[in-house]
C-alpha positions as CSV (number, residue, x, y, z in Angstrom):
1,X,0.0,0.0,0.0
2,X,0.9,3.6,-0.6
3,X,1.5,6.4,1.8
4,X,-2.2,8.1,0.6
5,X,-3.8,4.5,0.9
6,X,-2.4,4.1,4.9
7,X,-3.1,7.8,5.3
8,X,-6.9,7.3,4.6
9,X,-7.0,3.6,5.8
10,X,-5.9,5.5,9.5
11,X,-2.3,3.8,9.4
12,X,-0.6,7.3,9.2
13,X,-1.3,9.4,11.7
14,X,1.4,12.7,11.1
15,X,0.4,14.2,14.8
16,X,1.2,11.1,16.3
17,X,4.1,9.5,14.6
18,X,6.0,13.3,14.4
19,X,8.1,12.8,17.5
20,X,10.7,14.9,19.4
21,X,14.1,16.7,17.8
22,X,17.3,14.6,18.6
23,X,18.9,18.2,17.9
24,X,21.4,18.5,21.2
25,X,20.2,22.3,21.1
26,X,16.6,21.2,21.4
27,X,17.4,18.7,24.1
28,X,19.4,21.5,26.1
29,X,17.0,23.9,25.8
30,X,14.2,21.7,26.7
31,X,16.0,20.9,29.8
32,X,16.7,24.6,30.7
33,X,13.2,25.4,29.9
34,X,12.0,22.5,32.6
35,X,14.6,24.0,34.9
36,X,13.3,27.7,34.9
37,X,9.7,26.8,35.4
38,X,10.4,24.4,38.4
39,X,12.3,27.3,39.7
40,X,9.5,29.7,39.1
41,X,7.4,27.0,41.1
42,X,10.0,26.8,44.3
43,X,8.6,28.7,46.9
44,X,5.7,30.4,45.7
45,X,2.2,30.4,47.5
46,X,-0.4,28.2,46.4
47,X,-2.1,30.6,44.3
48,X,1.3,31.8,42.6
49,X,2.0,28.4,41.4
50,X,-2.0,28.1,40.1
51,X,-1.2,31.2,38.2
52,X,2.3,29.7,37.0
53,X,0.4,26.2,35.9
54,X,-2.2,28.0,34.2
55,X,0.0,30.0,32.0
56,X,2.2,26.9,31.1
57,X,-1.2,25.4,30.0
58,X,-2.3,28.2,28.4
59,X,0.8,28.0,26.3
60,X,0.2,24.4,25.5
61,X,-3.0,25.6,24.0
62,X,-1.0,28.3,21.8
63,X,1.7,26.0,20.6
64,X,-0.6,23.3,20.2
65,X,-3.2,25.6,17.9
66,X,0.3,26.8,15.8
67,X,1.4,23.4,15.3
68,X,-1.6,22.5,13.7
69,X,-2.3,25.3,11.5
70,X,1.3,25.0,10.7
71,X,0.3,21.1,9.8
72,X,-2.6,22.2,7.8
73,X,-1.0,24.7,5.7
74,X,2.3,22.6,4.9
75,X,-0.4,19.4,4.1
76,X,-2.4,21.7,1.5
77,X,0.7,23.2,0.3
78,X,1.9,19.9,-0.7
79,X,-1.1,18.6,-1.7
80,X,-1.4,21.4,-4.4
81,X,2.1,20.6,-5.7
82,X,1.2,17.2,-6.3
83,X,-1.8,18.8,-7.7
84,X,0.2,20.9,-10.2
85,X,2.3,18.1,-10.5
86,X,0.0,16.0,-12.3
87,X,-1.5,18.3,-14.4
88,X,1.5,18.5,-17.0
């Protein structure tokens, strides 16, 4: 089977299968990123850290919502050079 035949038939799932970056930059800033917000979190009030977790989730949201229009418009993109593609 081809890629568009698992794509439709569910076994490609893009979202899913897309993964992390095994960039070393990406790593370390990951792990600096982690760091700083745990640090934020050390000894704030209760309320302080609800405010902290919110806007981490908030952000998930954001980054989440870019990813997929970011998915969408690459996906269509390539979809219409195939398009073009097959029209000469």
């Amino acid at each position: 089977m081809g890629i568009l035949e698992d794509f439709y038939m569910g076994k490609v799932k893009p979202l899913e299968d897309f993964g992390f970056s095994d960039d070393p930059v990406y790593k370390m800033n990951s792990r600096e990123i982690e760091q700083l917000e745990y640090s934020l979190m050390v000894g704030r009030s209760k309320k302080e850290q609800k405010v902290c977790q919110e806007l981490k989730h908030l952000r998930t949201i954001q980054n989440n919502m870019e990813l997929e229009r970011m998915f969408l418009y690459a996906f269509r993109m390539g979809a219409a050079f195939a398009c073009d593609l097959f029209q000469e």
